[in-house]
N, C-alpha and C positions, 0 to 999 in steps of 0.2 A: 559596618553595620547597615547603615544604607543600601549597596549593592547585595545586601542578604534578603532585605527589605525586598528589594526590589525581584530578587530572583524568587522568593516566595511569591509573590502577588500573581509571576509569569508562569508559576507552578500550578497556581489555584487556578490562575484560570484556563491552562491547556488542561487541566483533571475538567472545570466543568464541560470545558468543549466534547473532552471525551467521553463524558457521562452523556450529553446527546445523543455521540456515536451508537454506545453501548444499549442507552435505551433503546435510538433505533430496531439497532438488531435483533435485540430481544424481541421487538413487536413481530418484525417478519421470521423469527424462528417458529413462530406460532409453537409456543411451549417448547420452547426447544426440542420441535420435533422434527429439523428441518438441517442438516449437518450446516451448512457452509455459514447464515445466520448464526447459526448458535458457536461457532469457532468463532465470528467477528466478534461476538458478545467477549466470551471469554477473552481474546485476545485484546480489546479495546478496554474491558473492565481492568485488570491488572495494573495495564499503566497510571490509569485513570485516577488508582486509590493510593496508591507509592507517591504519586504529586500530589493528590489531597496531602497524605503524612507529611511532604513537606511544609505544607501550608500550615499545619494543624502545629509542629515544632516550632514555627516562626510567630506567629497569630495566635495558636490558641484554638481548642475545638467548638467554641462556639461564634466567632467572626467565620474560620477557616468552611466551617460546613455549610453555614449559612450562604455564603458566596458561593460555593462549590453548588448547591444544592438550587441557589434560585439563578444560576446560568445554567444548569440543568433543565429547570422547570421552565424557564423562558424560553431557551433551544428547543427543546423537547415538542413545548409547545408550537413552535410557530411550524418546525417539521411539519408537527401533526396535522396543522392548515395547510400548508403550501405543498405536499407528498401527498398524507393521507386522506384528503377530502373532509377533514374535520370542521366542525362549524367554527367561524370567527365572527360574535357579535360584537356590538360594541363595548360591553361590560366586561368582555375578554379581552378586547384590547386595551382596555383600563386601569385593568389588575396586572396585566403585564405590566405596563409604564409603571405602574406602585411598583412592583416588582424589584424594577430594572434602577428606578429611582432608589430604594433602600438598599440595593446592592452599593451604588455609586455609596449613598452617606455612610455606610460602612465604613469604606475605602477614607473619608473622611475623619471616621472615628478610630481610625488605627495608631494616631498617634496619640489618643487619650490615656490616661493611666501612668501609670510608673515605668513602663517599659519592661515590664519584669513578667510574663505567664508562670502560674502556677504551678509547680511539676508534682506529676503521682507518682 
């Protein structure tokens, strides 16, 4: 159970690495009007959501998206500073850290509960 544990967690978080990717690409398809961008998109998005599902079967879809979703938005973001000449004040760098801190307590609260996720 552990190493299931464990192999999720390594799931969620190559899905959010590759939801950076993915959003990347999408920026530089410019509307996917643009072939080679918009293959990385497609190609990077695919894997990206098959590792969320794993997360989501181990955790649950609202830990599993949650993490998925804000290494996205953390990546995504600093990308966007560091590549795309986006502004980085200090109240952005802030809300990252809140970000990055509620991801971490997550990870904390996953051993909360009965052990058991809901199935539909």
């Amino acid at each position: 159970m552990k190493n299931e544990k464990r192999m999720a967690w390594v799931c969620l978080i190559v899905a959010g690495l590759m939801e950076i990717v993915w959003a990347y690409f999408m920026k530089q398809s410019h509307g996917f009007t643009i072939l080679m961008p918009s293959i990385a998109t497609v190609i990077s998005l695919i894997p990206s959501f098959f590792l969320l599902e794993r997360g989501i079967r181990c955790f649950g879809i609202g830990m599993s998206y949650a993490v998925f979703t804000g290494i996205g938005i953390a990546g995504t973001t600093v990308i966007g500073i560091l590549l795309l000449g986006e502004s980085a004040n200090p109240a952005k760098i802030v809300s990252l850290l809140v970000l990055v801190a509620g991801i971490v307590g997550l990870k904390f609260c996953e051993g909360d509960g009965d052990g058991k996720e809901s199935e539909v």
